[in-house]
N, C-alpha and C positions, 0 to 999 in steps of 0.2 A: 506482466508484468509492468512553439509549446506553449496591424492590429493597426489596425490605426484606430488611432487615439481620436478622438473629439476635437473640435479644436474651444483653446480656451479664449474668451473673448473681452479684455481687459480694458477698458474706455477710463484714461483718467480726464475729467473735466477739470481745469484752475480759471477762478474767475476774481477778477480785481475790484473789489467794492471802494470808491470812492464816501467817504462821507467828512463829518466836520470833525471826528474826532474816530479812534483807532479803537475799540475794542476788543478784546482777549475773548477766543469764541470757549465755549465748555465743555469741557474733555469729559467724554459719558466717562462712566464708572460701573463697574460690574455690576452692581444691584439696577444699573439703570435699563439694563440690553434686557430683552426678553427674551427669552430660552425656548425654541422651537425643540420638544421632545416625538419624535414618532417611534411607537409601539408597535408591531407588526404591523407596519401599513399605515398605521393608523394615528392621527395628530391625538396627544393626553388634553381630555377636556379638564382644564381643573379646576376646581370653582378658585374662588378670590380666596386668596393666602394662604393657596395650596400648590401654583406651579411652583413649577422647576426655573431655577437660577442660578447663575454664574457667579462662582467665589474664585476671585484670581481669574487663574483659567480652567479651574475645575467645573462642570456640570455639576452641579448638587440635583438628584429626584426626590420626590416626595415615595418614599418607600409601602407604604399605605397601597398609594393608585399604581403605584407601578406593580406592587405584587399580585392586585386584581387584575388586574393586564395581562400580565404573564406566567400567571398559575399559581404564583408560591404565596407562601405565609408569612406574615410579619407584624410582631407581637410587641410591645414596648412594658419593659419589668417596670415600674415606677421606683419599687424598692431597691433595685440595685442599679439602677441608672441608663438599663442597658438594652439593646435591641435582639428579637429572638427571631430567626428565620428557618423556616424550613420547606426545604425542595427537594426536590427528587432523593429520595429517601436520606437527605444531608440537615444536619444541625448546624448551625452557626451560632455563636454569641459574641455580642459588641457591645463593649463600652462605648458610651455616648463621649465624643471629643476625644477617643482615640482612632486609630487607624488600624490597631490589631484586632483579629477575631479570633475565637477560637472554633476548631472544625471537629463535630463529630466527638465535644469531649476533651480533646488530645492536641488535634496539629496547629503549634500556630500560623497563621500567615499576617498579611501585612500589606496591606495597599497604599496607595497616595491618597491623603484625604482624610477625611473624620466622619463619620455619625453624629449630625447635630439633631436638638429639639430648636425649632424655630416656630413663632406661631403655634403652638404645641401643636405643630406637626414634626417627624421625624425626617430628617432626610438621609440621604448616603450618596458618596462619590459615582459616577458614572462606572466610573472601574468596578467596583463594588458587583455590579451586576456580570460584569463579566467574567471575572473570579468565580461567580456561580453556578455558571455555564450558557451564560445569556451572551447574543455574539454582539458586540455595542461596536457602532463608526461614529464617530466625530473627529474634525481636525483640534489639535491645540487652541484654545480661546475661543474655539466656534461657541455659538450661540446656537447650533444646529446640532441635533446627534439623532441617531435611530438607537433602536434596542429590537434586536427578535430574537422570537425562540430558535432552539438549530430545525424545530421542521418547517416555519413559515421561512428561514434563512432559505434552506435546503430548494423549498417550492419556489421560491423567489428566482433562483439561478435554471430549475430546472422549467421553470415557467419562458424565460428568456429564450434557453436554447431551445426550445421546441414552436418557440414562436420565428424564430429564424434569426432574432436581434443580438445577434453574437457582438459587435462592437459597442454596445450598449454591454451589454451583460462584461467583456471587458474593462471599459469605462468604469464601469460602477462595481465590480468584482474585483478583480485580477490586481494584484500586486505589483511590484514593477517589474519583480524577477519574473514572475508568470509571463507579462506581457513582451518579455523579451524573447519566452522563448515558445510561448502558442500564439500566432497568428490566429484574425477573426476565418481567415483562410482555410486554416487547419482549422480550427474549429469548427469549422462549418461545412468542410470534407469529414471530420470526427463523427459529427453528428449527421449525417446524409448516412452517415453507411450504417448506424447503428438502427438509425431508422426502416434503412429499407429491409434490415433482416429483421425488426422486433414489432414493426409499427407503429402505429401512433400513439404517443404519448401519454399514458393516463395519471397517473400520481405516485407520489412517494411514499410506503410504507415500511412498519417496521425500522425506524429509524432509528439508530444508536448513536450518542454522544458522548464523549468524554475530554476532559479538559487537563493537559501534562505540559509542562516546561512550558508556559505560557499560549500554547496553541490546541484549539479546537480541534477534536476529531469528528467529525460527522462521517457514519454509512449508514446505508439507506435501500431499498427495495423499490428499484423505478419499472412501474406496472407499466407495459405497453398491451397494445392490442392483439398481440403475436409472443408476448413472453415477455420475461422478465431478464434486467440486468443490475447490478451492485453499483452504484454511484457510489464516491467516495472523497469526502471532500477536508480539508487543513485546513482552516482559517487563523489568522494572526491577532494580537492582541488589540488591532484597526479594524477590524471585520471584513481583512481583504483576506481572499482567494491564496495560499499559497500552495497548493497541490489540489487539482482534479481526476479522479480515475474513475474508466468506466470498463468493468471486468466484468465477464458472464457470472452469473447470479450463481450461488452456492449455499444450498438449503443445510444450515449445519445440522439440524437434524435430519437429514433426510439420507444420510451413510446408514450403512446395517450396524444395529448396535451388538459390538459381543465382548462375551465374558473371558477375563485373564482367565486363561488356560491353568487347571490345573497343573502342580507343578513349578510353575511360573511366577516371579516375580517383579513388581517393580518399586524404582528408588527414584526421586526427582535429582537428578546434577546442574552443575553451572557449568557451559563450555564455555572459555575462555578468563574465568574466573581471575580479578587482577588486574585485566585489562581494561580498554574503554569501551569494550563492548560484549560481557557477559551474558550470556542467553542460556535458558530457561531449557533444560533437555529430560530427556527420560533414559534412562538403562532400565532394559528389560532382560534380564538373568534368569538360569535355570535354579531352583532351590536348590538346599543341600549338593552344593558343588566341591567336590574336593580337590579333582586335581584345574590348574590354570585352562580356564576356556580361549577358545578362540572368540572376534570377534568382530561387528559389521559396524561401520559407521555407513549411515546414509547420509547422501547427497540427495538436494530436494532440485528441481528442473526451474521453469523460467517462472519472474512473477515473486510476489510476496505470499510467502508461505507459513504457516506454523507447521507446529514440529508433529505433526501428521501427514503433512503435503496434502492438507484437505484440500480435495478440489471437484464442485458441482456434489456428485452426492458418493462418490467415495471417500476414504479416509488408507491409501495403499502405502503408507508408513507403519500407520498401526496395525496394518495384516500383515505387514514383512516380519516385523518384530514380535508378534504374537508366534508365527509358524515357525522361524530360526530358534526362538530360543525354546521353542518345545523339543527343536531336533539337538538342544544343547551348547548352542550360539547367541550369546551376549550380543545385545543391538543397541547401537546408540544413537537415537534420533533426538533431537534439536529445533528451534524454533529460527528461520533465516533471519540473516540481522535486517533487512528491509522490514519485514514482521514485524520487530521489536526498537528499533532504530528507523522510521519512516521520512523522520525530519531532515535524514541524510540524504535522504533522496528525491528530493525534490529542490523546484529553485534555482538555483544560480548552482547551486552544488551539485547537480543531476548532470552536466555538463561535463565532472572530471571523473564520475564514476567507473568503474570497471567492476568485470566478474572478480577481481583481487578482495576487494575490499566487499563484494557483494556475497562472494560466496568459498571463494580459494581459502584465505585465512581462517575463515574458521570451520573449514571440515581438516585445517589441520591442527587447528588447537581440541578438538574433538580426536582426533589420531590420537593427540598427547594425552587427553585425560585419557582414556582409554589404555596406551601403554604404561601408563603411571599408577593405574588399579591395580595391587596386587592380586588382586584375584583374576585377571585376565594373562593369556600369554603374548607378553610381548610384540613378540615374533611372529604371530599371527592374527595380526589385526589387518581387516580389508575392508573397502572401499566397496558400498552399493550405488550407484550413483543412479538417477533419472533422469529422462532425456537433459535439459541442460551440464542438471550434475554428472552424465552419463559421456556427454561432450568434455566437461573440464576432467574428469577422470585422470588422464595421463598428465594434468597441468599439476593438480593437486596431488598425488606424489610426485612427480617431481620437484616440484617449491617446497618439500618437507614432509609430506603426507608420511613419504618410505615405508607403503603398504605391502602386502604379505603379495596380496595379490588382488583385480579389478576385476569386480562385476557391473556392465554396461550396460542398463537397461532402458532401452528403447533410443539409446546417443545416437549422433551421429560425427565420424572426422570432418565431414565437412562444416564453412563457415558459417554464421549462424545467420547471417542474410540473402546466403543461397537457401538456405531453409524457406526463411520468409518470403521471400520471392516463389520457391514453390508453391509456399500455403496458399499465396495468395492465387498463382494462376490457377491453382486448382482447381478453386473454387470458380472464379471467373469463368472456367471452363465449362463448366455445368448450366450453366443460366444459358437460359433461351435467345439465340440470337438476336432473336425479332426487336429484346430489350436495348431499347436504344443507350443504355447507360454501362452496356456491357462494354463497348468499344472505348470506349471517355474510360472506365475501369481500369480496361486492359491497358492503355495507354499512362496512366497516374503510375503502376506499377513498373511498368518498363522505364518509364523515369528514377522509381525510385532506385532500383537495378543499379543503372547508371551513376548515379549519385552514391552508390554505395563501393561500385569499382571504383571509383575515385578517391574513396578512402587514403590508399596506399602511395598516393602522392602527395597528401598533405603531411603537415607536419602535425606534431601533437597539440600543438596551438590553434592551428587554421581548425583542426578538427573538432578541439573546445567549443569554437567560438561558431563552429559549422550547424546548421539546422540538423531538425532532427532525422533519421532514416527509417523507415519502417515504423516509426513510431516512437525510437530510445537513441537516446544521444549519439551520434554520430562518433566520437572520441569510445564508446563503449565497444562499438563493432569493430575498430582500428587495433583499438590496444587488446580485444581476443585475437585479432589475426596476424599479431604478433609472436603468438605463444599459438601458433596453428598445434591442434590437434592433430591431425595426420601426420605431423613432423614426430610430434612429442613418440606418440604411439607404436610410429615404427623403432624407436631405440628400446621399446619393453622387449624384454629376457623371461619377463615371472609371469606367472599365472595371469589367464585373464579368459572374462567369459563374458561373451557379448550374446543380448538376448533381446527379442525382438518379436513385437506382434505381427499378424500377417495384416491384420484390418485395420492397424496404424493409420492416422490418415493427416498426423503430425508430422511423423519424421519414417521413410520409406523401408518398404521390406523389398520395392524393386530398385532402390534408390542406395540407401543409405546402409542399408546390411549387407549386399555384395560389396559395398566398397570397402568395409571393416575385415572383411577376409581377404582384399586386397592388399590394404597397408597393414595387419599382421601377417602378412603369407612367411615372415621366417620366421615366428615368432611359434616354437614348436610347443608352447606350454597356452597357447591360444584355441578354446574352442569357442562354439556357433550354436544355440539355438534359436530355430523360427519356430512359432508356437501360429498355429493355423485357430484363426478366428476369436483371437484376443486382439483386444485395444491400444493406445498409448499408455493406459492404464492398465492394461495387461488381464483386463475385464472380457468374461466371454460374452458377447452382448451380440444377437441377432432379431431386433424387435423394431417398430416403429422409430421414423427419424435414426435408423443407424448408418455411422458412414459422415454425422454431421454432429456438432456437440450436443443436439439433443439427447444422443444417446447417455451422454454422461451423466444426465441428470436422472437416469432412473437407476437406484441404491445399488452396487454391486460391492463386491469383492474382487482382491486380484485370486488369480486362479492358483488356487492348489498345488497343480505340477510346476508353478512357475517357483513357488516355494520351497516346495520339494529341490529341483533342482538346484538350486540356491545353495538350501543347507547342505545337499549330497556333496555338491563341489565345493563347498567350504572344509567338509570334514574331512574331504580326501587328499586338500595339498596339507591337512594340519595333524596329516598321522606320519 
């Protein structure tokens, strides 16, 4: 599922020229400054009456050298006055000495600036390129700018942190929000430990960009010597850094592919439809259904998800919902709002987030559509949640879910940074003594510990403005353990079914699933499955690297009886 700065070094010199008379010195003028352009890397040689030059404070390029530069195409109509571009399977057309283009045909858009002929050469705004998916810096009036593509962008930041120059790489990267809230510190504990499980460094492939609401998306395939991880990076309309993630690599091809079950259908919905944050779901339904189904909404666990809960190379959304509604159980899965809303969560805004707004509100606007189908009953709509969702389970009905009844699979009641403090020593436990970085490890963690018990004596402000814990905003972990789980859990009366791998190694089957038959011990509509030799994923997996997230990366399924189960107790409180 955040530095010191440089220092800047500002010398004004004033010197007093005596002479016999006083003259007025000359104020350059924009055509007079010379326009320093670099191209990935690289200074634009342009012959004579072809650089780049300053109008106002606009960067003007010569659209020509820049497009040889940076891969794309660019055509001048003579007859209709206008400029033709194409990139990355996109059309542009521009009037010459307008500022509008049209995209693809259809969209207009609109930048600052114009497409002139000058020199019968063409030029365009600096913006221009960036609009196209090109990530452009330069300050106001500078005379300096860059232009790169998102994969020399990409190699450029990932060239830095592997080289170890993490306050460079903020400096020249990192936003202001970023730099407030990752130190070159954290960043350089971030990248020490990705290192020492993956290797050394080798390059970024498979790289995807796309360009929404003024910001860059770059992901990427960062090859080390030992395995691969997903870099993942926001850049701003400045070509600063506003969001970095670095999450275990997830081959989307690489889940078992299968076919809708006979029988079986699906329909695309919109959960929360109306609101300011609508998301993109599927209802998968039995055909020819006459009388009102019952029905599952799923809860996706920690992290940005789509509405498969893809993760590494399964896909345990779309096998939940394939195998229920073959037993005659409507399923409604959904894409997280992080997934589709990412811009919320980072930044200066990543500070006052919660599971509320992360994930509570809309597994209950998903409750609602779901009661609001006539073709569903009502009165029996439930709740699958996974490990994190499995955790908020009793939160989200309670804030409105008012589910039939809860399916827990793989939660835990307790708080989610005693989790993480398990994960962590757990691992630490395993490495070799001898490793002298085990102890400095152990030590990082037991601080973080510390710092996370501390929580609950700030206030909601200190804890805003508090670093981060485990890795996610410190005001995040406070306001879950506000709305403890084990509180919520022991006031259930309804159905509930908590179910659990043995080979977990997320969230405990000697840990976390004897405690869930503790805090429901009066809760007589409460039962318990351990399922021996399934995953967090609920995947039967005994092979090479099991026991550590390698294993997730070889294609499985979740298992059959876990399904089974599932639909049996769904149809049995709905008769």
């Amino acid at each position: 599922m955040r530095r010191t700065r440089g220092f800047l070094l500002a010398v004004l010199a004033c010197s007093l020229l005596l002479s016999a008379g006083f003259v007025t010195p000359r104020v350059a003028q924009a055509a007079d400054i010379k326009v320093t352009l670099s191209i990935n890397g690289k200074g634009l040689n342009s012959p004579a009456g072809e650089a780049p030059y300053l109008e106002s404070t606009t960067i003007m390029v010569p659209v020509r050298q820049a497009g040889e530069a940076l891969g794309f195409g660019a055509t001048y109509i003579k007859e209709s006055s206008s400029l033709h571009i194409k990139v990355s399977g996109m059309e542009l057309l521009m009037k010459l000495g307008g500022g509008e283009f049209i995209r693809n045909g259809k969209d207009k858009l609109t930048i600052e600036g114009a497409a002139v002929l000058k020199n019968n050469r063409i030029y365009v705004p600096l913006t221009l390129l960036d609009e196209i998916g090109y990530i452009t810096q330069s300050k106001p009036g500078s005379a300096q700018a860059e232009a790169d593509s998102p994969q020399y962008y990409t190699e450029a930041v990932m060239k830095l942190l592997s080289s170890g120059q993490y306050e460079a790489l903020s400096d020249r990267f990192f936003s202001t929000e970023v730099r407030g809230n990752l130190s070159s510190l954290k960043l350089q504990q971030v990248w020490e430990s990705i290192a020492a499980a993956y290797g050394e460094y080798v390059k970024v492939g498979s790289l995807k960009s796309s360009r929404e609401t003024g910001l860059h998306h770059l992901s990427g395939v960062a090859e080390f010597t030992h395995g691969k991880i997903t870099v993942t990076l926001t850049v701003n309309s400045s070509g600063e850094i506003q969001g970095l993630w670095f999450t275990p690599y997830e081959d989307p091809q690489a889940a078992p592919e299968l076919t809708l079950p006979a029988g079986v259908t699906e329909e695309t919905v919109v959960v929360g439809a109306g609101t300011a944050h609508p998301l993109k779901g599927i209802l998968t339904i039995p055909k020819d259904t006459v009388k009102p189904l019952p029905a599952v909404v799923l809860v996706h666990g920690s992290g940005v998800s789509d509405l498969n809960e893809a993760a590494y190379a399964y896909k345990p959304f779309r096998d939940i919902a394939y195998g229920l509604a073959e037993q005659g159980i409507a399923v409604l899965r959904y894409d997280k709002r992080g997934y589709s809303y990412p811009q919320e969560f980072m930044g200066t805004a990543a500070a006052s987030v919660t599971v509320k707004e992360e994930t509570v509100e809309d597994a209950v606007a998903a409750a609602f559509l779901l009661k609001q189908d006539k073709r569903m009953d009502a009165g029996q709509v439930y709740l699958a949640g996974h490990s994190l969702g499995g955790m908020l389970g009793p939160r989200i009905d309670a804030e409105g879910g008012n589910f039939a009844g809860l399916i827990l699979l793989a939660g835990s009641p307790r708080s989610l940074w005693e989790i993480a403090y398990d994960q962590n020593m757990r691992v630490i436990a395993k490495l070799d003594d001898s490793i002298p970085a085990k102890a400095e490890a152990a030590a990082k963690v037991e601080a973080e510990l510390a710092r996370a018990k501390a929580l609950s004596a700030m206030t909601d402000e200190q804890a805003k403005a508090a670093p981060a814990v485990f890795g996610a905003p410190a005001y995040y972990f406070k306001e879950m353990d506000q709305h403890g789980t084990a509180e919520l859990a022991r006031k259930l009366t309804k159905p509930v079914l908590v179910m659990q791998g043995s080979d977990d190694f997320q969230v405990y089957a000697d840990a976390d699933y004897p405690l869930w038959k503790d805090v429901l011990k009066n809760n007589n509509s409460a039962e318990f499955k351990l399922y021996p030799g399934l995953n967090h994923f609920f995947v039967d997996y005994d092979g090479a690297g099991a026991g550590t997230p390698d294993e997730y990366n070889v294609p499985g399924v979740v298992d059959a009886r876990v399904i089974k189960d599932m639909g049996q107790w769904v149809l049995k409180q709905s008769r």
